[in-house]
C-alpha positions in Angstrom: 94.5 101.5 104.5 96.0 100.9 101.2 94.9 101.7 98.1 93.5 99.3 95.5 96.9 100.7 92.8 98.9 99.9 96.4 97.7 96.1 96.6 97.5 95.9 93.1 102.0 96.6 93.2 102.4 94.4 96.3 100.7 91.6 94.3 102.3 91.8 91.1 105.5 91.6 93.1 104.4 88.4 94.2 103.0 89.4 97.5 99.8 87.5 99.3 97.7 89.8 101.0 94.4 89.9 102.9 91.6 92.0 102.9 88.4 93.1 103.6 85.6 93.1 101.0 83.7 95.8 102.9 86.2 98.1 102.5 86.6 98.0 98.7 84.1 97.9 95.9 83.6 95.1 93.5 85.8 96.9 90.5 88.7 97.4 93.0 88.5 93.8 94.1 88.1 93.0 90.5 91.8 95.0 89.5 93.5 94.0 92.8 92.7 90.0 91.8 93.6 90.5 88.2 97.3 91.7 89.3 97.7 87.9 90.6 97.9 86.6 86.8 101.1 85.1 86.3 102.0 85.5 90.0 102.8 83.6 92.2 100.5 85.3 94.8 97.5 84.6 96.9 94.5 86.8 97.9 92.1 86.1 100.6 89.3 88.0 100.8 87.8 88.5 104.4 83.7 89.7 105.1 83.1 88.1 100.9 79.3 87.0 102.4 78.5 91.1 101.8 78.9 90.5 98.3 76.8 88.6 95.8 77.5 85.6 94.4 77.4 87.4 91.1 79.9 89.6 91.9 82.5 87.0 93.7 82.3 85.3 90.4 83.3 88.0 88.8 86.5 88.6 91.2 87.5 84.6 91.1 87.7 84.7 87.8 89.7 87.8 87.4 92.1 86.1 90.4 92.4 83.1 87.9 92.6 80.5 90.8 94.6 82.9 93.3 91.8 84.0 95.3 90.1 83.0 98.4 86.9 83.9 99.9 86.2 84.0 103.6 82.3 83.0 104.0 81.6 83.4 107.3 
């Protein structure tokens, strides 16, 4: 598994990338999605029902329109 400074690199180098929100807390989500700004880069975010609605806010809007969330 990479780390969240890993994904954060791979996404500021323009990189999409899935993964898991189970595996990662809020704050790492939250720094991986803000390394999209500017990018050309997508992030979907698999297992987003285990956070709150509060928190997925909080990662969309640090993803500025480059994340997804996978709600099922």
């Amino acid at each position: 598994m990479k780390s969240p400074d890993q994904l954060s690199q791979i996404v500021q180098a323009g990189g999409g990338i899935i993964v898991d929100a189970s595996k990662y807390s809020t704050e790492q989500l939250v720094k991986i999605a803000s390394s999209a700004k500017g990018k050309n880069a997508t992030i979907l975010i698999r297992n987003a029902d285990r956070k709150t609605t509060e928190k997925l806010r909080h990662i969309a809007e640090a993803g500025s329109g480059h994340v997804t969330f996978e709600l099922s």
